[in-house]
C-alpha positions as CSV (number, residue, x, y, z in Angstrom):
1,X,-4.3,-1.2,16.2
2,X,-2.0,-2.3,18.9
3,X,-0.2,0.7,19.4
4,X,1.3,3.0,16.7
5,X,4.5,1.6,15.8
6,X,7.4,4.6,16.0
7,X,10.3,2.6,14.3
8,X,10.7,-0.2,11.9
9,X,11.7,-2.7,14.1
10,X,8.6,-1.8,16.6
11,X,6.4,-2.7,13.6
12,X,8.2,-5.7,12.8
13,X,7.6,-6.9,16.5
14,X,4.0,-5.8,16.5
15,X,3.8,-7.9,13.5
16,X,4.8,-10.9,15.3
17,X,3.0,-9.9,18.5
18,X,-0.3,-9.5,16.7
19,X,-0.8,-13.0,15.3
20,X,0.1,-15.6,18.1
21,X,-2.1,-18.5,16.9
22,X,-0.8,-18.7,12.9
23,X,3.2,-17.5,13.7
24,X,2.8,-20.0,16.9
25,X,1.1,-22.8,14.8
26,X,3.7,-22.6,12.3
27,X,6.8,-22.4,13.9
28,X,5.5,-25.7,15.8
29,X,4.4,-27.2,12.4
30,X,7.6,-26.3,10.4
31,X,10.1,-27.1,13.3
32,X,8.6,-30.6,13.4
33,X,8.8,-30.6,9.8
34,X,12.5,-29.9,10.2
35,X,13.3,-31.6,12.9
36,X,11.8,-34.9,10.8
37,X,14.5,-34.0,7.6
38,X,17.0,-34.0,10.2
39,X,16.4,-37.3,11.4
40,X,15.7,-39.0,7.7
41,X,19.9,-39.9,7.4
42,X,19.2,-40.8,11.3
43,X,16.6,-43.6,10.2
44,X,18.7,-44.6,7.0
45,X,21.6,-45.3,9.1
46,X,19.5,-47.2,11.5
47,X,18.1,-49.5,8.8
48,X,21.6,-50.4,7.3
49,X,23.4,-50.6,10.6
50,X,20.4,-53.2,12.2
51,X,18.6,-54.7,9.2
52,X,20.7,-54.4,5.9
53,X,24.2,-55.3,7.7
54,X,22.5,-58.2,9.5
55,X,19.9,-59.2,7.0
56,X,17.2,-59.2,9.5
57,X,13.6,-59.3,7.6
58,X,11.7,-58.5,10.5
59,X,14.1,-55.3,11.4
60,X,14.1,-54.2,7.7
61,X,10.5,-54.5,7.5
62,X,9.8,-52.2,11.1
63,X,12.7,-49.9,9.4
64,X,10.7,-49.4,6.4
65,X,7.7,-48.4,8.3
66,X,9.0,-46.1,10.6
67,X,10.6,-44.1,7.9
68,X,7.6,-44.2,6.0
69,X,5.8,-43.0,9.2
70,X,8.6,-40.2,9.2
71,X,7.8,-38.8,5.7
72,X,3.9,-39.1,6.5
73,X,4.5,-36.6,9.7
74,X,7.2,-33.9,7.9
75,X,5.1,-34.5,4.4
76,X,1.7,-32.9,6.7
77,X,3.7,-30.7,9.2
78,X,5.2,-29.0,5.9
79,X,1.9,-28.8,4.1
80,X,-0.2,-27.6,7.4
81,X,2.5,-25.0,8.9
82,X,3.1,-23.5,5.6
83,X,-0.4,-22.9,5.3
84,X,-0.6,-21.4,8.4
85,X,2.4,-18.8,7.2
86,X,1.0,-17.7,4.4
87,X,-2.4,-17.1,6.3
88,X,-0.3,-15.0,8.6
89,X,2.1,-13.4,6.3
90,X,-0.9,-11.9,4.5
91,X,-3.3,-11.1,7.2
92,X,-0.1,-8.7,8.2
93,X,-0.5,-7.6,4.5
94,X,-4.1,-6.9,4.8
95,X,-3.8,-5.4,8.0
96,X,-0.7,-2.6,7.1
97,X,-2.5,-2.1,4.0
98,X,-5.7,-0.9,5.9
99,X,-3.8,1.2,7.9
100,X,-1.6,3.0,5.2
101,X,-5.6,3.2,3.2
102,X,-6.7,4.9,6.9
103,X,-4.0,7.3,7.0
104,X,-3.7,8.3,3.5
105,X,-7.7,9.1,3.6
106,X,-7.5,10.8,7.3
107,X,-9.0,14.2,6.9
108,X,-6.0,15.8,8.7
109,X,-4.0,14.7,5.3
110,X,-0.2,14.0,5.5
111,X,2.3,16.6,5.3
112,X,5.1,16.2,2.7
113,X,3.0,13.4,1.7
114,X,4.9,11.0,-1.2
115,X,3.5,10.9,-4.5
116,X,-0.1,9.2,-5.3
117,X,2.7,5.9,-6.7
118,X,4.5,6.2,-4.0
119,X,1.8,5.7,-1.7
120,X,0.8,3.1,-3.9
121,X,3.9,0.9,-3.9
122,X,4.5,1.0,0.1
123,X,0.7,-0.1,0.3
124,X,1.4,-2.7,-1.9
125,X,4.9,-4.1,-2.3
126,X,5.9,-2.7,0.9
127,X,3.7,-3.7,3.4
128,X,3.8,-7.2,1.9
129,X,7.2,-7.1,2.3
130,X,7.0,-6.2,5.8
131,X,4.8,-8.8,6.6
132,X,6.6,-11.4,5.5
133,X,8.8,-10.9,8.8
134,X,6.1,-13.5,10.1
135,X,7.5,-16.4,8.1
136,X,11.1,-15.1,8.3
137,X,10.6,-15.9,12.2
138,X,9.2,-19.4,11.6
139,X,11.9,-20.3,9.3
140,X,14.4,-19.0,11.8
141,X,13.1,-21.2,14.5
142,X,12.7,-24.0,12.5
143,X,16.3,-24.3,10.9
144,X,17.5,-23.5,14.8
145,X,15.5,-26.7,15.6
146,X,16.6,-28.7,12.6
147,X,20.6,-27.7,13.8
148,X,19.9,-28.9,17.1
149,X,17.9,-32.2,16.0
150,X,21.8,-32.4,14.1
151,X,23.5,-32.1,16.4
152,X,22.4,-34.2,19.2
153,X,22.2,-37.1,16.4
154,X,26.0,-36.1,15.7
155,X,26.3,-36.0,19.7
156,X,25.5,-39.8,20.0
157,X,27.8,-40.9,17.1
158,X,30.7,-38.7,17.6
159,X,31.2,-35.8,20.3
160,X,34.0,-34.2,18.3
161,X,31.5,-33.8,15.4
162,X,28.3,-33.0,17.3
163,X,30.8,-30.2,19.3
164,X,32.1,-28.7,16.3
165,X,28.6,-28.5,15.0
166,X,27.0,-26.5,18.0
167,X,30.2,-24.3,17.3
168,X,30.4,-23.8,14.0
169,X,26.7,-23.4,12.7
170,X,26.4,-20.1,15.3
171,X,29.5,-18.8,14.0
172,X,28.9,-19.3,10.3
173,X,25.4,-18.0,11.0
174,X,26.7,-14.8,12.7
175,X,29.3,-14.4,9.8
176,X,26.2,-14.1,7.6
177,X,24.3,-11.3,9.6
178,X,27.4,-9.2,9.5
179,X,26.4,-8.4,5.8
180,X,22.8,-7.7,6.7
181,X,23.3,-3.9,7.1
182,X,24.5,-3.8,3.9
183,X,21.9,-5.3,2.6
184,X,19.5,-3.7,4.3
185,X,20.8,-0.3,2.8
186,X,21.0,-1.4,-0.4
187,X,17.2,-2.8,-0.3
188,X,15.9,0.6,0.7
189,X,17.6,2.1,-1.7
190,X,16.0,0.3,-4.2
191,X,12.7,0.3,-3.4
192,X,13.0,4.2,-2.6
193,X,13.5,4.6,-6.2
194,X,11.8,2.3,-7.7
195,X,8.6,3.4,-5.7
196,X,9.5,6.9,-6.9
197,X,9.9,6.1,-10.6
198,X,6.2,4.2,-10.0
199,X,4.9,7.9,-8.9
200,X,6.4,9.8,-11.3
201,X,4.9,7.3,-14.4
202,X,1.2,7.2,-12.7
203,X,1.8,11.3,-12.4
204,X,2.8,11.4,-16.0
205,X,-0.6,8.7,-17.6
206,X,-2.6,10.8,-15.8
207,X,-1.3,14.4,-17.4
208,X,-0.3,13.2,-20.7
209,X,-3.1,15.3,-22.6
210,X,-1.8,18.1,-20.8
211,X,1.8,17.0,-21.7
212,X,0.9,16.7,-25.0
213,X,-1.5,20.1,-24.6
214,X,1.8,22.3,-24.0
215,X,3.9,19.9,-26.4
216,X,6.4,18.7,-23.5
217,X,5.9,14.9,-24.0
218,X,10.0,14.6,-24.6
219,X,10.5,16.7,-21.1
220,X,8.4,14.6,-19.8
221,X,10.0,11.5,-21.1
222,X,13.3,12.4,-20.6
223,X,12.8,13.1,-16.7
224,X,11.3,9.5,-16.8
225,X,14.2,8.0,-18.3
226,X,16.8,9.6,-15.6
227,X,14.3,8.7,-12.8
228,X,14.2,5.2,-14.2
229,X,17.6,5.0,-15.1
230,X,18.4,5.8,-11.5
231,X,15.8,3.2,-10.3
232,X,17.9,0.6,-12.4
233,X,21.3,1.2,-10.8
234,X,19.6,0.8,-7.4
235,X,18.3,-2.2,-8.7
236,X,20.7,-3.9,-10.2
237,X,23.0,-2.8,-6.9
238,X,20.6,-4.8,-4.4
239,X,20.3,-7.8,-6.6
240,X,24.5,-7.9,-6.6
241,X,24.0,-7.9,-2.9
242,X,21.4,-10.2,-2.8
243,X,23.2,-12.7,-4.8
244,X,26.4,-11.7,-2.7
245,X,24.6,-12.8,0.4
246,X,23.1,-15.8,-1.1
247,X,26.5,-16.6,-2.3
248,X,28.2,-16.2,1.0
249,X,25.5,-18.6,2.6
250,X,26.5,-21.2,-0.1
251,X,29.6,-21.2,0.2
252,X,29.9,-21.3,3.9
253,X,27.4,-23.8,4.2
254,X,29.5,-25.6,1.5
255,X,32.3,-25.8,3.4
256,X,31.0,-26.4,6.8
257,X,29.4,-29.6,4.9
258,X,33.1,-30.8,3.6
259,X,34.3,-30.1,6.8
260,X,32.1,-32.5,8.8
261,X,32.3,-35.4,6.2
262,X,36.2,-35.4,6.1
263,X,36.4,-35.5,10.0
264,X,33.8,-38.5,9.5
265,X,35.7,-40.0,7.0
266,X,38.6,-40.1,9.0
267,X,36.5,-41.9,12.3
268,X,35.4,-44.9,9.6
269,X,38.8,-45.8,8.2
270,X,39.9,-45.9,11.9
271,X,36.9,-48.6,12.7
272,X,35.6,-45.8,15.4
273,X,32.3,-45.3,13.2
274,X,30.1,-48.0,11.7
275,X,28.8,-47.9,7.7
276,X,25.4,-46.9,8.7
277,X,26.9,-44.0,11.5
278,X,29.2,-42.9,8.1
279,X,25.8,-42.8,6.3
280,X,23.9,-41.0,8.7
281,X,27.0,-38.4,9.3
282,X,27.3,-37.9,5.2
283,X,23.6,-37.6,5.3
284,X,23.5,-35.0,8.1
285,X,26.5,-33.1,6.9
286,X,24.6,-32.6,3.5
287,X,21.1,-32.0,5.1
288,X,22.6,-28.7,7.2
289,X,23.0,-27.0,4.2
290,X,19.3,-26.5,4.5
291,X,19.1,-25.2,7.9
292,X,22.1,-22.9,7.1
293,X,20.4,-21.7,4.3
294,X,16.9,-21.5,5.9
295,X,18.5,-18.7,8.2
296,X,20.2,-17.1,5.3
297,X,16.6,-16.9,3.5
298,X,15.2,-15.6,6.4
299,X,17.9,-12.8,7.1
300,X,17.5,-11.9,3.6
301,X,13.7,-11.7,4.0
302,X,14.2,-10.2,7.7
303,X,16.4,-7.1,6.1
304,X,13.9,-6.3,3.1
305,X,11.0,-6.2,6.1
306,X,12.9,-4.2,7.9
307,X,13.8,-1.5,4.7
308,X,9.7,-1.7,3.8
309,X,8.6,-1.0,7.6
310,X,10.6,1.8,7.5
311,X,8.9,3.4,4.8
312,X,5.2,2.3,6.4
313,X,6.0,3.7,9.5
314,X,7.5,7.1,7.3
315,X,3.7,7.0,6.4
316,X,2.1,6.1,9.3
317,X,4.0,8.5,12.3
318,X,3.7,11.4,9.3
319,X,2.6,14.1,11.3
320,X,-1.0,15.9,10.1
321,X,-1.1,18.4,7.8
322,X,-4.0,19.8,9.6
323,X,-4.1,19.8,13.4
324,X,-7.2,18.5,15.3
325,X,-9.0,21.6,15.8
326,X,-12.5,22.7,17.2
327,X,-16.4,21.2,16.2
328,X,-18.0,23.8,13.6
329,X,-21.1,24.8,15.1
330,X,-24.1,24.5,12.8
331,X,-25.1,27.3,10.6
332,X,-26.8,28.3,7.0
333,X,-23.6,27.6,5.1
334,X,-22.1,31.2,4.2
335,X,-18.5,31.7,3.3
336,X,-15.9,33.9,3.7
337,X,-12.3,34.6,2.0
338,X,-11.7,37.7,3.5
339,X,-7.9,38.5,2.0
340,X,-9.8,37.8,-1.7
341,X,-13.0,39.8,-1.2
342,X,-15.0,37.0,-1.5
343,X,-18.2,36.0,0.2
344,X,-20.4,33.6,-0.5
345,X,-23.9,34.3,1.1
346,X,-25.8,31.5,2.9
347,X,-28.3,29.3,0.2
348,X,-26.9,31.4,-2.7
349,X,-25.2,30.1,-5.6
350,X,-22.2,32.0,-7.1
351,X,-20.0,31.3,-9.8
352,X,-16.3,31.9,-9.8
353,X,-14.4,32.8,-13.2
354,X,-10.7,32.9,-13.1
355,X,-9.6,33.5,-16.5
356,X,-6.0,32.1,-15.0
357,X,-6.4,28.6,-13.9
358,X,-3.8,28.5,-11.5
359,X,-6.4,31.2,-9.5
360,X,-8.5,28.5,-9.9
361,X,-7.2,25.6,-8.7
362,X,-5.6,27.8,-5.4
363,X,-9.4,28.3,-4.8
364,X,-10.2,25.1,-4.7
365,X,-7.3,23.3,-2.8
366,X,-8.1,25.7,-0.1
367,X,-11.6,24.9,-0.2
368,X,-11.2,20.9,-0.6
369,X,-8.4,21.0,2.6
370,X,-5.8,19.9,0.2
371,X,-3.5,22.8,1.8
372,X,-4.1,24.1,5.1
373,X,-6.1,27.6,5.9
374,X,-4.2,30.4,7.6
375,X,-5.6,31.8,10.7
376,X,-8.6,34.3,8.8
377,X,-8.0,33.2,5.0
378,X,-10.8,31.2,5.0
379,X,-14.1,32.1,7.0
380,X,-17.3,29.0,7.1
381,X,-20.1,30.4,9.1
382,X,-18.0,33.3,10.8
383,X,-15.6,31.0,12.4
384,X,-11.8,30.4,11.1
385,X,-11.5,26.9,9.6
386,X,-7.8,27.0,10.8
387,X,-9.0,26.3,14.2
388,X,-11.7,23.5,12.8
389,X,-11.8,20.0,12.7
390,X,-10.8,19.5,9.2
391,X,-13.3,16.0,9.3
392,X,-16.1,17.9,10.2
393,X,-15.5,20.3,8.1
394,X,-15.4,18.6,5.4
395,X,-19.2,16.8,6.9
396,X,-20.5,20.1,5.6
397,X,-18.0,21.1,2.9
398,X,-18.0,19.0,0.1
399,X,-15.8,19.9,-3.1
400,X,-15.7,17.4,-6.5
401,X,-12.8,17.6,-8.0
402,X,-12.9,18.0,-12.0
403,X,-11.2,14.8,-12.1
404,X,-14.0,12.1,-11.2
405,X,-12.6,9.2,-9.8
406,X,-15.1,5.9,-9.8
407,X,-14.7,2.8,-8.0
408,X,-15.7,-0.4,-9.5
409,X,-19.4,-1.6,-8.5
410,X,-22.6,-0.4,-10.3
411,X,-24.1,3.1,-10.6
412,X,-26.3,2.9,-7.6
413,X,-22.6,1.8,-5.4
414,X,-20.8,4.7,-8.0
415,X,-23.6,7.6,-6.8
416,X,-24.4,6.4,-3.2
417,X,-21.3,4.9,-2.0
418,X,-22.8,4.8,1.7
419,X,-26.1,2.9,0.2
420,X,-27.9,4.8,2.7
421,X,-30.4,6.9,-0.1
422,X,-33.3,5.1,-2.1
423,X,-33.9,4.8,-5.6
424,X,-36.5,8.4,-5.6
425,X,-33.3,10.1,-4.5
426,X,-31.3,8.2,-6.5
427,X,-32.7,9.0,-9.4
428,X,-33.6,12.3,-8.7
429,X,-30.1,13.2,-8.1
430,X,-29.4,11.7,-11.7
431,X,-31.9,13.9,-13.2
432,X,-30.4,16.8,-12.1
433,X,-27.1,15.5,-12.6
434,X,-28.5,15.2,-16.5
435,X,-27.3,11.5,-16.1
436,X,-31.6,10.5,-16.8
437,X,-30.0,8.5,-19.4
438,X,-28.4,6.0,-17.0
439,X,-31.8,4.2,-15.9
440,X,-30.5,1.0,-14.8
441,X,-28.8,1.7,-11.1
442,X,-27.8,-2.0,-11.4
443,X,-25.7,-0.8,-14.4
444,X,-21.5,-2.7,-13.8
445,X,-19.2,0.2,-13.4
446,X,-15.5,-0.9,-13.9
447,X,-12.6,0.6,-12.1
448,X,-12.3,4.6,-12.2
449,X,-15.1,4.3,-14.2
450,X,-13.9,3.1,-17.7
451,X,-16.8,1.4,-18.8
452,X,-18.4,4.7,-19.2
453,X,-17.7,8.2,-21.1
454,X,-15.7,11.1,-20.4
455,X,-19.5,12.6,-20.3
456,X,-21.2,10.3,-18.5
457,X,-18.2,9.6,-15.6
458,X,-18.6,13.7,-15.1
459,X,-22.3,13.1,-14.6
460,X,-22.3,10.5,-12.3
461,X,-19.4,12.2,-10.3
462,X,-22.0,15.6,-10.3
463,X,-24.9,13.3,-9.1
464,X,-22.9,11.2,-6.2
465,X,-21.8,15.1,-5.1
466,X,-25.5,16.4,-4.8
467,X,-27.3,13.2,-3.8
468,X,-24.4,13.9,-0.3
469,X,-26.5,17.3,-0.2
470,X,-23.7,18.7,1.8
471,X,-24.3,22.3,3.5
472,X,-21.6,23.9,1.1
473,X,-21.5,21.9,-2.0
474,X,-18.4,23.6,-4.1
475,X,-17.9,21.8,-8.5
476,X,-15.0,22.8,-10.6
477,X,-15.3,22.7,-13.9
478,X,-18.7,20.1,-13.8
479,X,-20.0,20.0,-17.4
480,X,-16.6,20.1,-19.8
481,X,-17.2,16.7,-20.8
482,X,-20.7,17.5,-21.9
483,X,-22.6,18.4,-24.9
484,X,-24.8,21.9,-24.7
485,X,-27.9,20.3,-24.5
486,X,-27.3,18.7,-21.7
487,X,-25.0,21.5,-20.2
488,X,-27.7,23.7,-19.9
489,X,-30.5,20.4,-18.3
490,X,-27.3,20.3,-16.0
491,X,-27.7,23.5,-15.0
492,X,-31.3,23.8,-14.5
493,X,-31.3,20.9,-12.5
494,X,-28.4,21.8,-10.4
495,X,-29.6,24.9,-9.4
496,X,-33.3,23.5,-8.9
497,X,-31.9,20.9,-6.4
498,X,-30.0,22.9,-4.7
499,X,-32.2,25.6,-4.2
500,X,-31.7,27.2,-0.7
501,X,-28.5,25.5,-0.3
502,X,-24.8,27.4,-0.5
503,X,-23.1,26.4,-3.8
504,X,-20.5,27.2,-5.5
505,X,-19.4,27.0,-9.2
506,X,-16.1,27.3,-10.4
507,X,-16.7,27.4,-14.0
508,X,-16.6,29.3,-17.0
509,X,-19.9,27.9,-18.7
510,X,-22.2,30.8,-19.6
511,X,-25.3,28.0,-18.8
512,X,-24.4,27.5,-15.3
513,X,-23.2,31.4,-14.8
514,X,-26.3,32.3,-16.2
515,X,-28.1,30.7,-13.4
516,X,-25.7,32.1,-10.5
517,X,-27.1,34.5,-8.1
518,X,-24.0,36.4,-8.6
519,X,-20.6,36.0,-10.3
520,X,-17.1,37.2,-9.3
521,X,-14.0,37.3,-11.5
522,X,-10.4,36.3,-9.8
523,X,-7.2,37.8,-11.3
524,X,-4.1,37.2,-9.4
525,X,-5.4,36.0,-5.9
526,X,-8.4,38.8,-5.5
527,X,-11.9,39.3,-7.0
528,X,-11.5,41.5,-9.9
529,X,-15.4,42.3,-10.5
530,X,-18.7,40.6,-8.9
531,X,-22.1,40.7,-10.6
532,X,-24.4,38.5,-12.7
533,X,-23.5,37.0,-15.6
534,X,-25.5,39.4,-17.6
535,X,-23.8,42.4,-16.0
536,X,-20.2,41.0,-16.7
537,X,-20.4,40.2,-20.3
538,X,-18.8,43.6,-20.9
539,X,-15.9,42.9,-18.7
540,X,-12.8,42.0,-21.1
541,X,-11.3,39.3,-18.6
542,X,-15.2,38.2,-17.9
543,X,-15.9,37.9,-21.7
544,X,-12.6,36.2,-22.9
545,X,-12.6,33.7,-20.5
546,X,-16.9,32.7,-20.6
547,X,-17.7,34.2,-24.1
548,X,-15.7,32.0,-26.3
């Protein structure tokens, strides 16, 4: 990356700076192509003024061809230098996404990071926005050249007119850019909310059984409706000063065009201007609408990059939620949670029950890095994961989530993302995963895996997390989507391949308790009572939350 990017307008810069040969390419291409429209009334007026007016074959015929010649070169400078925007304009794309995807999957995490939609929209809509800056800046030199190419051909015919053009298109221009802070305010506005209202309907698909678990699906929908209600206002507000802007640009450009032709009317009934200079003038006067409105495009486009870089760069400059810390030194895997009583001893397996699952799910966002560790909460080894790299340790603590998250590929991509294991491991991490049933590691697995069960997603999930075989491997809630049966192969296979290997199951399944080397029970951030699963089946909290 060429340099991290502190502001908006230093990533808008860097956009421009990092792709010379496409934003050079087509600024050349599309300025020619301009600069070719411009002279189109040029060559009309030519052709009445030396072959129509004096009925010269020979001059109409070389008139014809040189305009046709004229076409041919802004017809293929159009064609070729838009291609070459496009190219660059989503290279940028590809490149902002990649680095919003890095910084969103750093181990040091974001703090006050936006909501999973959130993150979504300035990855996508966003940064394509922002990248667009690339053909904003072509189209801004290449209306420039096509005022100039107007100007000088004005020059020639009239000085008043060519004078008044060099004036007046840089003061209309400037005119226009005094509304582009508004607009600029008004198009971060809107994508603020509308990015938020994006976040707040992937949070809500994702929890509507729980929604509908506690019965708050109108809540729920309400709060959706204000959100989006909100998101409309904005939008509607930057669309009225969109079409203000656009308007503005019309209008001016409008009247700068009525302007020149009356002053060029005027030369021709005084005899100072032939027909085919009146042509050419008419032509001109009604070809710098374009330019005019190629700048107010691209100060439209220009203030919507610079509203969406602002919200990369919010992503990108976030600073960590966990600070760069220390290497773990190697070691058997035991862990410590000294404020909750709680040890886990090195190649053991122990189950955790919390009968509250908001004990739960504290346990495992600590564990997973998903919120940082205080100096001493959290022990790996006998060293304080506060002062730890939280990428390395995460190399040799692995935690999967209860919610399995698939990419699309096949099984063999699904369980081994790396492709680094063969197909003995691979299958032997199925087995124990009690995934046997899925043979064929060739198998298609569609986005987040939809083209399999609830059951078989979990499995898979269970198998890519023990085919890692991770010092400290750490499951929450692993076989909830499974029958008994193959609850209790699960757990016989779990246990059998990770024998001599730290584990920990956070779980209230009496067929993976059973297997635990010990069990604790935690009530209200401390462990209530420890033993094996046998020996707690007479604890109230232990037997109303496994002995259902």
């Amino acid at each position: 990356m060429d340099g991290d990017p502190r502001t908006a307008g230093a990533l808008l810069r860097r956009a421009l700076r990092r792709h010379p040969r496409r934003l050079g390419w087509s600024t050349l291409l599309l300025s020619l192509h301009q600069a070719c429209e411009a002279l189109v009334p040029v060559a009309i007026g030519v052709t009445i003024d030396r072959a129509v007016s004096t009925g010269s074959v020979p001059a109409l015929l070389a008139s014809l061809g040189g305009t046709a010649l004229l076409f041919l070169v802004l017809s293929q400078a159009y064609r070729y230098g838009a291609r070459h925007v496009v190219t660059g304009w989503f290279t940028e794309t590809h490149q902002l996404r990649v680095e919003v995807a890095a910084r969103v999957l750093d181990p040091h995490g974001i703090t006050d990071a936006p909501p999973t939609g959130e993150l979504l929209s300035i990855a996508t809509s966003d940064a394509e926005k922002a990248g667009r800056v690339i053909e904003a800046a072509s189209i801004v030199v290449a209306g420039t050249t096509a005022l100039v190419v107007s100007a000088v051909s004005l020059l020639t015919i009239s000085v008043p007119l060519g004078i008044g053009v060099l004036v007046g298109t840089p003061l209309l221009v400037g005119a226009l850019q005094l509304l582009s802070p508004w607009l600029t305010r008004r198009t971060a506005t809107q994508q603020r909310d509308v990015a938020r209202t994006a976040g707040l309907a992937t949070d809500l698909v994702r929890g509507v059984r729980v929604l509908r678990g506690i019965g708050a699906e109108d809540a729920a929908t309400e709060r959706y409706r204000r959100t989006s209600g909100v998101a409309l206002a904005s939008t509607l507000r930057s669309a009225g000063a969109i079409g203000t802007y656009r308007g503005a640009t019309v209008l001016g450009s409008g009247l700068f065009l009525a302007a020149v032709a009356g002053v060029a009317g005027a030369l021709a009934l005084d005899g100072r201007m032939s027909v085919g200079e009146l042509v050419t003038v008419v032509g001109l006067a009604q070809f710098l609408a374009e330019p005019v409105g190629l700048l107010g495009f691209a100060g439209q486009k220009v203030a919507e990059a610079r509203a969406s870089a602002a919200r990369v760069v919010g992503v990108l400059t976030a600073p960590p939620l966990h600070p760069p810390g220390a290497q773990p030194g190697s070691g058997p895997g035991a862990l410590a949670l000294p404020g909750l009583g709680f040890h886990v001893e090195p190649g053991s397996t122990v189950g955790v029950v919390a009968p509250e699952p908001a004990d739960a799910e504290a346990l495992v966002a600590l564990l997973a890095g998903r919120r940082p560790a205080a100096p001493g909460e959290l022990l790996l080894d006998g060293q304080d994961v506060a002062g730890l790299d939280p990428a390395a340790v995460r190399a040799r603590v692995l935690v999967e989530p209860h919610a399995v998250v698939l990419f699309e590929g096949t099984l063999r991509s699904a369980v081994d993302p790396a492709g680094a294991a063969d197909d003995d491991a691979l299958t032997a991490a199925l087995t124990a995963a009690g995934a046997a049933d899925l043979a064929d590691l060739e198998l298609p697995v569609a986005d987040r895996g939809r083209s399999l069960s609830g059951g078989q997603r979990q499995r898979v999930g269970l198998a890519r997390a023990l085919l890692a075989r991770p010092d400290v491997l750490v499951l929450h809630d692993p076989t909830t989507a499974v029958d008994a049966v193959t609850e209790e192969e699960i757990a016989a296979g779990l246990t059998g391949l990770r024998h001599g290997r730290t584990t920990v199951l956070v779980s209230s399944s009496p067929s993976l308790l059973g297997r635990c080397d010990r069990v604790v029970v935690l009530r209200e951030g401390a462990v209530d009572a420890a033993g094996t699963h046998a020996e707690l089946t007479a604890h109230p909290a232990y037997a109303a939350a496994v002995l259902r």
